[in-house]
FIKOLZA-1660 file (N, C-alpha, C; in steps of 0.1 Angstrom, whole numbers, plus 5000, padded with zeros to 4 digits):
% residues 205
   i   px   py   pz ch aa at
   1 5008 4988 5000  A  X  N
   1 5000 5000 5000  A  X CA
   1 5009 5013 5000  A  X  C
   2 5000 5024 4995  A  X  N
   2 5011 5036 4990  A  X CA
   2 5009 5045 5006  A  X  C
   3 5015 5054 5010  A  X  N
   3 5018 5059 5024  A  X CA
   3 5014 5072 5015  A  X  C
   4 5009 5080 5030  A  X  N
   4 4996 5097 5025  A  X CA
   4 5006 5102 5035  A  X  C
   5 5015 5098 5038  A  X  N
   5 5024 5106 5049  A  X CA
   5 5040 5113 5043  A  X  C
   6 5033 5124 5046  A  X  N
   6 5048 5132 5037  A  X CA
   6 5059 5136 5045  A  X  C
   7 5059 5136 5061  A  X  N
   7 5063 5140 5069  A  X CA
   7 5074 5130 5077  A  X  C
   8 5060 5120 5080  A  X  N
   8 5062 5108 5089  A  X CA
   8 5071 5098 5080  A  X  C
   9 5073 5096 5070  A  X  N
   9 5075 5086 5058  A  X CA
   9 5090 5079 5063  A  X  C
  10 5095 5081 5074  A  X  N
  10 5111 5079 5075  A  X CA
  10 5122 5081 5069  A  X  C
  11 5121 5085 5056  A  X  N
  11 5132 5090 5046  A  X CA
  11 5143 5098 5056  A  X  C
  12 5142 5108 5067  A  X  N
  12 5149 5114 5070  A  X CA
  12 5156 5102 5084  A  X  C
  13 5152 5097 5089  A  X  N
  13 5154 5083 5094  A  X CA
  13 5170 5077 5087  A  X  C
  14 5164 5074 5073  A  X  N
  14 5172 5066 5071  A  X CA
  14 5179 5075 5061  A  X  C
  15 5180 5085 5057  A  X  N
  15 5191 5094 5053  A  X CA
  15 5202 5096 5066  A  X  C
  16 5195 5096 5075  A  X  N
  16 5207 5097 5089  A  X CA
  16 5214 5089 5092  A  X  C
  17 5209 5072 5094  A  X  N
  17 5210 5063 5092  A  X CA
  17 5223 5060 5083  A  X  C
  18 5220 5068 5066  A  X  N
  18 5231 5061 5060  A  X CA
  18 5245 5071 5061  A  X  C
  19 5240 5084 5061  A  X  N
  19 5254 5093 5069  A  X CA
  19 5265 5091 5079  A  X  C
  20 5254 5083 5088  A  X  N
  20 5260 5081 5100  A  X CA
  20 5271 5071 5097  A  X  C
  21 5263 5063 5088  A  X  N
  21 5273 5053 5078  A  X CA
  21 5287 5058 5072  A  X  C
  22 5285 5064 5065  A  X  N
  22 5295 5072 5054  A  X CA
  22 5310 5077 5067  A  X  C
  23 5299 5081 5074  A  X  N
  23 5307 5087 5086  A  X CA
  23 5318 5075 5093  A  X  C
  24 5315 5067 5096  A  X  N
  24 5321 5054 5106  A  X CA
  24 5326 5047 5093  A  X  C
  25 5325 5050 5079  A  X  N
  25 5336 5044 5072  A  X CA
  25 5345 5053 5070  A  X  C
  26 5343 5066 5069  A  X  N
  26 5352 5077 5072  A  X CA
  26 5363 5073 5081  A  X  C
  27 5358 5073 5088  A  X  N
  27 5369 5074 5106  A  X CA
  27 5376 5061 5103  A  X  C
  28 5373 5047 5096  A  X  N
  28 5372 5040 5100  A  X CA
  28 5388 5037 5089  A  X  C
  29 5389 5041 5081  A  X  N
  29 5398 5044 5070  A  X CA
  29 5410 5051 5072  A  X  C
  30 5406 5065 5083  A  X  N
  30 5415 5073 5086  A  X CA
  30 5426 5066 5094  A  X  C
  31 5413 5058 5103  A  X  N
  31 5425 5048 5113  A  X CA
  31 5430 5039 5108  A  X  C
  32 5427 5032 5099  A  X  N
  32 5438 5026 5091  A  X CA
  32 5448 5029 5087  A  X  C
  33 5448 5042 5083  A  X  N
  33 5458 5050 5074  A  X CA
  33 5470 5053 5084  A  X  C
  34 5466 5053 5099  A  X  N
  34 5471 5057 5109  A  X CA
  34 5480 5043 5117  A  X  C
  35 5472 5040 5116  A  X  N
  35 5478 5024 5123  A  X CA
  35 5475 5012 5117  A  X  C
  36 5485 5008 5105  A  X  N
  36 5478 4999 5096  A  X CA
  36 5485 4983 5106  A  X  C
  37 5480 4977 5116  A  X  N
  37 5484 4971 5123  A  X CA
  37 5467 4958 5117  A  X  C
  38 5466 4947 5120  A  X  N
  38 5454 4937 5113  A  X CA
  38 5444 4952 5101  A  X  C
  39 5450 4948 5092  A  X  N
  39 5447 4956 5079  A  X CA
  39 5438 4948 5078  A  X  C
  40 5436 4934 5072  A  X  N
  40 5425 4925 5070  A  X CA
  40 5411 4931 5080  A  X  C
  41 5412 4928 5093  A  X  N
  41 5402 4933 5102  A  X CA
  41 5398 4945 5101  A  X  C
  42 5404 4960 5098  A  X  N
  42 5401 4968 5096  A  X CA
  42 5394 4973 5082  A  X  C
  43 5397 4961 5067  A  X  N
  43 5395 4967 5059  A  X CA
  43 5379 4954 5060  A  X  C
  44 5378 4948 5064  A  X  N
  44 5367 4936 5061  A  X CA
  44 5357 4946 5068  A  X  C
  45 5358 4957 5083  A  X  N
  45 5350 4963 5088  A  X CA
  45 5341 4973 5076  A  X  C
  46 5351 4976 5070  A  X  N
  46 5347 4991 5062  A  X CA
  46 5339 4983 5048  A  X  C
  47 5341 4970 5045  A  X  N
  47 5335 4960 5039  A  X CA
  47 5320 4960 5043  A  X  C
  48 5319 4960 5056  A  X  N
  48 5310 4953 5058  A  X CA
  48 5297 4971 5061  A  X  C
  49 5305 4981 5065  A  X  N
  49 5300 4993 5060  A  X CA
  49 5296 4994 5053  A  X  C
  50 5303 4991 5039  A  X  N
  50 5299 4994 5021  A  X CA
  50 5288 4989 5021  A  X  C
  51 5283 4974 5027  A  X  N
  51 5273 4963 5028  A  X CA
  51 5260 4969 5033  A  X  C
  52 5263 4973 5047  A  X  N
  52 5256 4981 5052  A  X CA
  52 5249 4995 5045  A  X  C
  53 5255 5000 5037  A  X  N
  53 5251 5014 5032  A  X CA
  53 5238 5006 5011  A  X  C
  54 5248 4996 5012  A  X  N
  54 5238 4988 4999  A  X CA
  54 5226 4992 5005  A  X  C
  55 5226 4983 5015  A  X  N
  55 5210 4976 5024  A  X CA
  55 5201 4992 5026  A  X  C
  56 5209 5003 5033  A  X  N
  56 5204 5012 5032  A  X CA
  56 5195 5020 5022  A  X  C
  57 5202 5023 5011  A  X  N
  57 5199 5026 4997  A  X CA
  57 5190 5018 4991  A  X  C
  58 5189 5006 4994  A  X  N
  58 5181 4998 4985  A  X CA
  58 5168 5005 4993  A  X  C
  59 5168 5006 5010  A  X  N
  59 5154 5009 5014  A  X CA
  59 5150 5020 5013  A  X  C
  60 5157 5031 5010  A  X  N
  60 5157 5042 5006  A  X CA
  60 5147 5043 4992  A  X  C
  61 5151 5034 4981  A  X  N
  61 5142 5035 4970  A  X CA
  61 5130 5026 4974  A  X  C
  62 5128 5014 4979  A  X  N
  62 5122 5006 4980  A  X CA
  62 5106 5014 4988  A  X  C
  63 5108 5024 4999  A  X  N
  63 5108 5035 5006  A  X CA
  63 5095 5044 4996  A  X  C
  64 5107 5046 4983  A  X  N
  64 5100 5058 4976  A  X CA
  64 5092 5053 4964  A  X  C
  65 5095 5038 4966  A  X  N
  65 5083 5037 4957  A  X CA
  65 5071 5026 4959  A  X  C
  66 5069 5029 4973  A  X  N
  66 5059 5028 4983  A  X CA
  66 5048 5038 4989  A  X  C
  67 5057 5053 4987  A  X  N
  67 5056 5062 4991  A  X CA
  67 5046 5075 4978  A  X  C
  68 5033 5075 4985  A  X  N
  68 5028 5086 4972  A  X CA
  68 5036 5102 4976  A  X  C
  69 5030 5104 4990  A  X  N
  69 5038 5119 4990  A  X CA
  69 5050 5120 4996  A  X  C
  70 5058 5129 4994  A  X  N
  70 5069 5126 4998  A  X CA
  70 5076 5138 5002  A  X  C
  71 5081 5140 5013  A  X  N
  71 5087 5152 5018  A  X CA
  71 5098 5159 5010  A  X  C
  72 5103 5155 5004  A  X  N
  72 5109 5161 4989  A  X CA
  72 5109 5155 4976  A  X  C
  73 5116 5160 4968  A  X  N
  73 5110 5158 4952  A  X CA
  73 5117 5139 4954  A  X  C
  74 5110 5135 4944  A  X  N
  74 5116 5121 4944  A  X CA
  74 5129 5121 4937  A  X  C
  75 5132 5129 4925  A  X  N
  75 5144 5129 4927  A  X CA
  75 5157 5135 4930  A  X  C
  76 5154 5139 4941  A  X  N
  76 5163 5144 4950  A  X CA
  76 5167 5135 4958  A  X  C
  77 5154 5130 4966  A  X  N
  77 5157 5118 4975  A  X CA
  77 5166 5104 4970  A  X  C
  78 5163 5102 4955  A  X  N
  78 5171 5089 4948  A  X CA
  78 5186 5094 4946  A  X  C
  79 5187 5111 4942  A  X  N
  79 5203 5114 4940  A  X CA
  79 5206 5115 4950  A  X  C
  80 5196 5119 4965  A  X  N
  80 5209 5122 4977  A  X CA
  80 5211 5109 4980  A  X  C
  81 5205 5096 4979  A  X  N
  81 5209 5082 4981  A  X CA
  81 5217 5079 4975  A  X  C
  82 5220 5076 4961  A  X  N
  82 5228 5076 4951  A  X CA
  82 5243 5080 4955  A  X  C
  83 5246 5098 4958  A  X  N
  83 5256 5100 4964  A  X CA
  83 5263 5099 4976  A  X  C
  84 5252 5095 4986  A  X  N
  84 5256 5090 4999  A  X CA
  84 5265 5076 4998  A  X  C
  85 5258 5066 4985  A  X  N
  85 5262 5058 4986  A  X CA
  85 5276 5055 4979  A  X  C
  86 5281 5064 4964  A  X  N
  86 5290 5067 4959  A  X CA
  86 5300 5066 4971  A  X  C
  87 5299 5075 4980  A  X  N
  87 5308 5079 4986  A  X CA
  87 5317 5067 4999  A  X  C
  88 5304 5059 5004  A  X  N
  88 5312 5044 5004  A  X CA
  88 5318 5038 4997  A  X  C
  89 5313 5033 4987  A  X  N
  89 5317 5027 4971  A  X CA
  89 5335 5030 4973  A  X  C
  90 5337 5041 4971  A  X  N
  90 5351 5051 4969  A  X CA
  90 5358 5048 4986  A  X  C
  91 5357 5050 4995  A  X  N
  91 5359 5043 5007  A  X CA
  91 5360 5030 5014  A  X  C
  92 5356 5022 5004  A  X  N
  92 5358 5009 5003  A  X CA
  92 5365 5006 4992  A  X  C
  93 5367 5014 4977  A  X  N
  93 5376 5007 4973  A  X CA
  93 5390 5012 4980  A  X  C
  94 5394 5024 4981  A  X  N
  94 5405 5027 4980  A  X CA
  94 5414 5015 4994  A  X  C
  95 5401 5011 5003  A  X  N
  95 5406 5001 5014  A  X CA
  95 5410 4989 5006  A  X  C
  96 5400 4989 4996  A  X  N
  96 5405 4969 4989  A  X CA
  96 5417 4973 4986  A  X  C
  97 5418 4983 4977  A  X  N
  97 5430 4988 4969  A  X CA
  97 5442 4984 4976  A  X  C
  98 5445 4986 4990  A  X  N
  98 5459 4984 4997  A  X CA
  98 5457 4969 5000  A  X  C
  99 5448 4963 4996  A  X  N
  99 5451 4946 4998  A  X CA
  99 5450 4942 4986  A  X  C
 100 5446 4947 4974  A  X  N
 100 5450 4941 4962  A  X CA
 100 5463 4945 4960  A  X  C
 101 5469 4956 4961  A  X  N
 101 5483 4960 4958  A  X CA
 101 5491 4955 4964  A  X  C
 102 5493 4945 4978  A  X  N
 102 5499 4943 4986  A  X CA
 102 5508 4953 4991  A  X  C
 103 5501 4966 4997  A  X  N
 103 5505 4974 5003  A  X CA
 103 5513 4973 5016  A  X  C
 104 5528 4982 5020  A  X  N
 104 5531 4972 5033  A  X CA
 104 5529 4986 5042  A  X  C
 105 5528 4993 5041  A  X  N
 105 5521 5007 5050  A  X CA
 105 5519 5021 5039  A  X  C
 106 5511 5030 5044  A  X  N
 106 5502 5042 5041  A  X CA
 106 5516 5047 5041  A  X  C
 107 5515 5058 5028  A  X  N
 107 5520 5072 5028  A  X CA
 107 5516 5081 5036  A  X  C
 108 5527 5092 5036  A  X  N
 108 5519 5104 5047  A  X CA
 108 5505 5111 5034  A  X  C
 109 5511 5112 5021  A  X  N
 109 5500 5115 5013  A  X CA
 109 5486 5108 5018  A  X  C
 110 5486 5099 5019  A  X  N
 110 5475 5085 5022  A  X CA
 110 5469 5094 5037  A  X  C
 111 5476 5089 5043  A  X  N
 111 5470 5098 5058  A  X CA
 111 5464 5113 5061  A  X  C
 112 5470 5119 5047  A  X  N
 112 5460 5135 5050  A  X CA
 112 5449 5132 5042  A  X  C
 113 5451 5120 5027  A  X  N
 113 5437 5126 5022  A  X CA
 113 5429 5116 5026  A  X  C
 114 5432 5105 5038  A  X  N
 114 5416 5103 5046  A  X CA
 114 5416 5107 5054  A  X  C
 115 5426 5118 5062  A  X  N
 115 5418 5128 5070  A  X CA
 115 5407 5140 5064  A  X  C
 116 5413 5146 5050  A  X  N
 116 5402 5153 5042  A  X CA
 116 5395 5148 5043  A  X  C
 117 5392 5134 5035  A  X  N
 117 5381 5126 5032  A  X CA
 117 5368 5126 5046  A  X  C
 118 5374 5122 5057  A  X  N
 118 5370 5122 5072  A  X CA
 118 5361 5133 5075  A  X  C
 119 5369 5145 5076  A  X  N
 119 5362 5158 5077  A  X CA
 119 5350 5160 5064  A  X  C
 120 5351 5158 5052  A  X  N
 120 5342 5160 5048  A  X CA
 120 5330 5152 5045  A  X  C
 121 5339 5138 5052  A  X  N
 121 5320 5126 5057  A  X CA
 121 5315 5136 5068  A  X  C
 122 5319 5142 5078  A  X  N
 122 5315 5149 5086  A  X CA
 122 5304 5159 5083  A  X  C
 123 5313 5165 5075  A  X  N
 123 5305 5175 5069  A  X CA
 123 5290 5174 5063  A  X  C
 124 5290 5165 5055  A  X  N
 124 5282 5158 5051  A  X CA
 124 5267 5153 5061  A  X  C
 125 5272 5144 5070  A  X  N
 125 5262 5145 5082  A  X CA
 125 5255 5154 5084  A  X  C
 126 5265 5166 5090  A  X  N
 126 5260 5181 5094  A  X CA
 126 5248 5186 5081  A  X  C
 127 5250 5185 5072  A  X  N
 127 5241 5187 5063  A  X CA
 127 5226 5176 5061  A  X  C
 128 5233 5167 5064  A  X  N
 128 5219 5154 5065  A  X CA
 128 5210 5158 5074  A  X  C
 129 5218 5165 5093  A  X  N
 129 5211 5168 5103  A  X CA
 129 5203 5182 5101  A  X  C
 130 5209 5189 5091  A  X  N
 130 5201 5201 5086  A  X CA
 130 5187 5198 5079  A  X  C
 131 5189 5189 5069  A  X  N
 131 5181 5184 5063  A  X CA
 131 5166 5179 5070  A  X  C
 132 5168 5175 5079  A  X  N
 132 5160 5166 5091  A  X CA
 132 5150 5179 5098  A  X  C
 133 5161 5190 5103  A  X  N
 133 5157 5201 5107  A  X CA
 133 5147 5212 5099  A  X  C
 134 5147 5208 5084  A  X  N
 134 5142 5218 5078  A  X CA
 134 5150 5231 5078  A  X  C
 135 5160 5231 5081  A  X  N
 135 5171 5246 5082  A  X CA
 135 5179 5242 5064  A  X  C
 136 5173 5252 5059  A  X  N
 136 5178 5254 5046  A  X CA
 136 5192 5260 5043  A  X  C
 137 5197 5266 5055  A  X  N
 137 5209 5273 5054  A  X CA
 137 5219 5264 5053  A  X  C
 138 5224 5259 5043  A  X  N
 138 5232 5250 5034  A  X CA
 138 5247 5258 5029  A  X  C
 139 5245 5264 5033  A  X  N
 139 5259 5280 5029  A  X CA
 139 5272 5273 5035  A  X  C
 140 5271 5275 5049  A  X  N
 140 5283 5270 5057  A  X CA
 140 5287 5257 5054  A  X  C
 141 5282 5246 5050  A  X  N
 141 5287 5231 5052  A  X CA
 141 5290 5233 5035  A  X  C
 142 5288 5240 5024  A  X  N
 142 5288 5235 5014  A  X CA
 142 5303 5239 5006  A  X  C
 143 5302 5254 5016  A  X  N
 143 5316 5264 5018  A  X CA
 143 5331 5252 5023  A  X  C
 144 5321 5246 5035  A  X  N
 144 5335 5237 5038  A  X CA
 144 5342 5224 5032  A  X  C
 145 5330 5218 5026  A  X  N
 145 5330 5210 5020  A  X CA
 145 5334 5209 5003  A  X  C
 146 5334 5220 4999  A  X  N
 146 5342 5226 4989  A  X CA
 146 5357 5231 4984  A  X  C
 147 5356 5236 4998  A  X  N
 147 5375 5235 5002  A  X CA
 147 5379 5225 5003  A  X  C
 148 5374 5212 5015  A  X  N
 148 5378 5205 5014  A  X CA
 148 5385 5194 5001  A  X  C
 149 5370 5196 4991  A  X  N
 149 5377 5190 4981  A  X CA
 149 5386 5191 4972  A  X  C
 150 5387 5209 4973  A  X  N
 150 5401 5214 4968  A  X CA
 150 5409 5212 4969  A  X  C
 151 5411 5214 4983  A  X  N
 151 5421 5209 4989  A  X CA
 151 5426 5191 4989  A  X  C
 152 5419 5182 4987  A  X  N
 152 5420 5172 4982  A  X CA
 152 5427 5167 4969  A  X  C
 153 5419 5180 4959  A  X  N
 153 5428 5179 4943  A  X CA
 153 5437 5183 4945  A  X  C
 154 5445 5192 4952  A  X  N
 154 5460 5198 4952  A  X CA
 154 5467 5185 4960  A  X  C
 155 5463 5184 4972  A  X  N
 155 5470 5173 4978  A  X CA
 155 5471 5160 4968  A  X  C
 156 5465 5152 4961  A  X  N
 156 5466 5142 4952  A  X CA
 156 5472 5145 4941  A  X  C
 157 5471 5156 4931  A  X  N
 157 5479 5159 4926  A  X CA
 157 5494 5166 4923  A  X  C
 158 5495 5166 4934  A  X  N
 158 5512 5173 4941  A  X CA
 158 5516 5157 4941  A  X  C
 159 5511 5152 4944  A  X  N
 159 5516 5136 4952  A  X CA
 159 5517 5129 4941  A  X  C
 160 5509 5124 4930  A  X  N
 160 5513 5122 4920  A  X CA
 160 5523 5128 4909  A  X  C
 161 5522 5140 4906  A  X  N
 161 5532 5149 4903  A  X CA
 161 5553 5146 4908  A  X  C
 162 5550 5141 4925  A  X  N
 162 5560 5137 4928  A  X CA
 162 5561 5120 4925  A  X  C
 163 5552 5113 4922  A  X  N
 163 5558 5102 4922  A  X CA
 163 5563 5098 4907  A  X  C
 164 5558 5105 4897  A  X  N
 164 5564 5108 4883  A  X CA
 164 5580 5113 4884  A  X  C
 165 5579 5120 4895  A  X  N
 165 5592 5132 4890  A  X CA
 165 5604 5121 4894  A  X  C
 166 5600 5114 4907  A  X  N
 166 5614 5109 4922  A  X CA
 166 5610 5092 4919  A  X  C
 167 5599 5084 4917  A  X  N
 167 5595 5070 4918  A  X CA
 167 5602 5063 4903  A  X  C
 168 5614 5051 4907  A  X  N
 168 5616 5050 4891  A  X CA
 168 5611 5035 4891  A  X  C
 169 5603 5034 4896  A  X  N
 169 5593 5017 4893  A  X CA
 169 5579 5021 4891  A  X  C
 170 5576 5018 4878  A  X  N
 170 5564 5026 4869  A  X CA
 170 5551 5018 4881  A  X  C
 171 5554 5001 4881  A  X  N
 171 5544 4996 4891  A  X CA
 171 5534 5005 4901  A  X  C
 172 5549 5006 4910  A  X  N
 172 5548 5016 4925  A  X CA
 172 5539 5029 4924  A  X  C
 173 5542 5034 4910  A  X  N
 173 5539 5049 4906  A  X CA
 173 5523 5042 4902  A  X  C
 174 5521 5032 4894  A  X  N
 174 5508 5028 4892  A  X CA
 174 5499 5024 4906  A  X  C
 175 5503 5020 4913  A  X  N
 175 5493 5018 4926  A  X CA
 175 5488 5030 4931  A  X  C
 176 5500 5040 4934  A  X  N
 176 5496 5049 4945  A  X CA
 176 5490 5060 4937  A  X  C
 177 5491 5060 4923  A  X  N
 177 5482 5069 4916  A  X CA
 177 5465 5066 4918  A  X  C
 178 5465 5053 4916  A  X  N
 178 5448 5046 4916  A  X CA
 178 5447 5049 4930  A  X  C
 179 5451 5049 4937  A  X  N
 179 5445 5050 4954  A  X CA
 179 5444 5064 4954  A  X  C
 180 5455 5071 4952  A  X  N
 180 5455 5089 4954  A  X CA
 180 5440 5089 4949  A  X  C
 181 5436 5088 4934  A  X  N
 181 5431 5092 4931  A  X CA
 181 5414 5090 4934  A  X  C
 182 5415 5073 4940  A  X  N
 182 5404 5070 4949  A  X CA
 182 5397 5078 4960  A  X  C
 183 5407 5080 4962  A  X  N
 183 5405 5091 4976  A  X CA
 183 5398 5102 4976  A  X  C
 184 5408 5108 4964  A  X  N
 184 5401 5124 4956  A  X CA
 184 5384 5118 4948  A  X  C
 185 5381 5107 4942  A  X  N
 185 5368 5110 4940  A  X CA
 185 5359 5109 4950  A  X  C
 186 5364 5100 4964  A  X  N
 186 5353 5100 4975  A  X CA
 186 5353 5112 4982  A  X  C
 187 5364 5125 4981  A  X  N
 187 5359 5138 4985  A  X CA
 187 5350 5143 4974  A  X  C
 188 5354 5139 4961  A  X  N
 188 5343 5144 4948  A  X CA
 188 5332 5137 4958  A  X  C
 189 5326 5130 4959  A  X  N
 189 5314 5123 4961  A  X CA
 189 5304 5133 4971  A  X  C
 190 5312 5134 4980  A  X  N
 190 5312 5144 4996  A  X CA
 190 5306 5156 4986  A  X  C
 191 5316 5164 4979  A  X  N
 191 5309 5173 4971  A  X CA
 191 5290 5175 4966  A  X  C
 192 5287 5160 4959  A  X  N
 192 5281 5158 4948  A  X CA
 192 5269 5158 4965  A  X  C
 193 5271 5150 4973  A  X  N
 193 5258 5152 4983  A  X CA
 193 5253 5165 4983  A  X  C
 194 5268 5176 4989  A  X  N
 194 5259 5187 4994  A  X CA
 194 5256 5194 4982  A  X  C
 195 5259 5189 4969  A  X  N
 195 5254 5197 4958  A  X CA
 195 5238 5190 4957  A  X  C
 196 5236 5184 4959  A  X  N
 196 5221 5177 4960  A  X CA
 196 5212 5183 4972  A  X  C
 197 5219 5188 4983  A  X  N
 197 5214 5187 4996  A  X CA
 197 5212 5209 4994  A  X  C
 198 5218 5212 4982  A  X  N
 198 5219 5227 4985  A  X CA
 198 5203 5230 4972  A  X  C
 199 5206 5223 4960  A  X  N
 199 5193 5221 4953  A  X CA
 199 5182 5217 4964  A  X  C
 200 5184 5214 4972  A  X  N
 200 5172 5214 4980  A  X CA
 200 5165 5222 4989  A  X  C
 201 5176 5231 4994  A  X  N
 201 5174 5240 5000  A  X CA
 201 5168 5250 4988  A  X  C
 202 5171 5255 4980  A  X  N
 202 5167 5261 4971  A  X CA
 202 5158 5261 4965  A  X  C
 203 5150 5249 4962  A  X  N
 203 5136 5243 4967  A  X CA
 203 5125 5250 4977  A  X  C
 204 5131 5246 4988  A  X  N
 204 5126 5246 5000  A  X CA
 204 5126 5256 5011  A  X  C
 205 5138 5267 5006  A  X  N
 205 5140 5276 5012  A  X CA
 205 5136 5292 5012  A  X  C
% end
């Protein structure tokens, strides 16, 4: 049966729900990057995150097309799922990535851009919990969240830049480029939410 509840419908539920997610694979990553000590155990967790954020997403649509009214446009609600979920996707691979490569520890490169990465799952939340609120003012998180990714592209690309210039095993140079670069699209990802989350304010505001 279709739901007459535009309010009550849980969508904001389980948008929190999968943030909160995004978030604890955030952190979950950084600490890796920090103390890669049982890599297996730490990367199988962030596995089982990515797992967790599927199941999310699937209820998310499952949700909206159950759902006749709906506290925002329908497709807003599918793109902010979509990129909530991207942004696992990209946080789980760059984790496989150091066990397909047989990585034997993180660069300092590696360590700031999943601290970027981190802050701007954060950020992200903060925007989810706006969302919830009906506070349209989307300015501040979108501001930070845009640096952040800036700052992401310079840090990845300096880092690659150096591993062309100083790395003379093309291999080496091939791994840490695909991870660098993993990293930089899960801050893209971070971006692409609050670009969904600010079209809504704009909507709505």
């Amino acid at each position: 049966m279709f739901s007459f509840m535009p309010r009550e419908s849980g969508f904001f539920d389980l948008f929190e729900q999968a943030s909160q997610n995004v978030v604890e694979a955030g952190q979950c990553l950084k600490v890796l990057m920090k103390s890669f000590d049982e890599p297996h155990t730490k990367i199988q967790h962030i596995k089982n995150l990515e797992h967790k954020g599927d199941d999310l997403t699937r209820d998310i649509v499952y949700k909206l097309n159950k759902t006749f009214i709906t506290p925002l446009d329908r497709e807003d609600i599918h793109a902010l799922a979509s990129a909530l979920d991207d942004i696992l996707d990209e946080i789980d691979a760059v984790a496989e990535l150091f066990m397909v490569f047989k990585i034997d520890h993180p660069t300092p490169t590696a360590l700031r851009l999943s601290e970027i990465l981190h802050d701007a799952a954060l950020e992200v939340g903060k925007g989810i919990d706006l969302l919830r609120l009906q506070n349209w003012d989307m300015k501040d998180c979108a501001i930070r969240v845009h640096s952040l990714e800036n700052e992401a592209d310079r840090v990845s690309r300096e880092a690659i830049s150096r591993l062309f210039e100083e790395e003379a095993d093309p291999k080496t140079v091939m791994k840490w480029k695909e991870i660098y670069e993993n990293f930089e699209m899960g801050t893209d990802s971070c971006e692409d939410v609050v670009n969904v989350l600010e079209r809504i304010a704009l909507k709505h505001g």
